[in-house]
N, C-alpha and C positions, 0 to 999 in steps of 0.2 A: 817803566812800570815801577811802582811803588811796594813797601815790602812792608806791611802792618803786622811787628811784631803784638800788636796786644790782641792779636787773634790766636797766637799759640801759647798752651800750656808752659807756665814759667818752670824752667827744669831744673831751679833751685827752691821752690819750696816742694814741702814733704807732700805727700801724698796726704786728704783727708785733715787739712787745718794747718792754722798756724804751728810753729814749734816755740815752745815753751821758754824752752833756752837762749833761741835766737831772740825771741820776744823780749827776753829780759836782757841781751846784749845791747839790743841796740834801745831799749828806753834809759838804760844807761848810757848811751854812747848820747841820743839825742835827748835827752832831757833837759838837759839845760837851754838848747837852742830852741824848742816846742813855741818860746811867745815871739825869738827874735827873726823865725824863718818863715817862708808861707806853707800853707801846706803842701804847694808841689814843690818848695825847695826840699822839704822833710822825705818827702814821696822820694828824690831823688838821694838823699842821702840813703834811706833805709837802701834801696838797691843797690848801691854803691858799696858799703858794708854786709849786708849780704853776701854780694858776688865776692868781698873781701875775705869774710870770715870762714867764706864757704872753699875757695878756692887756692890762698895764698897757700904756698911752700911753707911755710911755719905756722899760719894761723888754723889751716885747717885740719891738721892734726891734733892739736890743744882742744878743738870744738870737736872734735870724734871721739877724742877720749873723754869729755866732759857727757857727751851723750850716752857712751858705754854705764857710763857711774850708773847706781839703782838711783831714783828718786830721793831726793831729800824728805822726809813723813812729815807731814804738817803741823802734826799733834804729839805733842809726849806721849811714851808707853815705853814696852820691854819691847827692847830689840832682840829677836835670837842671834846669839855669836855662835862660833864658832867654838866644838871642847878642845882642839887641838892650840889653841891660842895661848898666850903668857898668863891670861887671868882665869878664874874661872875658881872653884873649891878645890882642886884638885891642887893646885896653885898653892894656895892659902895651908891646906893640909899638910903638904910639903915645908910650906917655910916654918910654921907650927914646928914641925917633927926635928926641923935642924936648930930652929931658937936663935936663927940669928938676923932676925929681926927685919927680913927684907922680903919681897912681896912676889913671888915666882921665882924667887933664887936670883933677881937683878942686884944690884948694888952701885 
């Protein structure tokens, strides 16, 4: 008896689509190769780096903590910071008040 893995749900992609990030790992990883491979050699690398980035002792930490990060915005605007932060008026007011010419009191 034969075992057809492409009948079960693969338990490295996300739930509900691609991932974004992986998506943009591996068109970097394989972009260069895209004219020199076929496309089930590409098929097989994507799964191979997958299972890589998803599972390795060191890579898959770097790619969990890169998924925690917020989104990068696509578009310029104002970002809300934080007031507890080094910059801010509050900042500015203070280095004003002392005159010595540095920006949150750093130097």
């Amino acid at each position: 008896m034969t075992h057809d893995a492409s009948d079960e749900p693969d338990a490295l992609e996300p739930p509900g689509g691609a991932d974004p990030l992986l998506e943009d790992c591996l068109a970097d990883a394989l972009g260069p190769y895209l004219g020199a491979l076929s496309p089930e050699e590409i098929e097989d690398y994507r799964r191979l780096l997958t299972i890589f980035i998803k599972t390795h002792p060191v890579a898959a930490p770097l790619y969990d903590r890169l998924r925690a990060r917020p989104p990068v915005p696509s578009e310029s605007g104002e970002v809300a910071r934080d007031a507890s932060g080094a910059g801010g008026p509050a900042a500015g007011e203070a280095a004003a008040a002392r005159r010595d010419g540095t920006f949150g009191g750093r130097r």
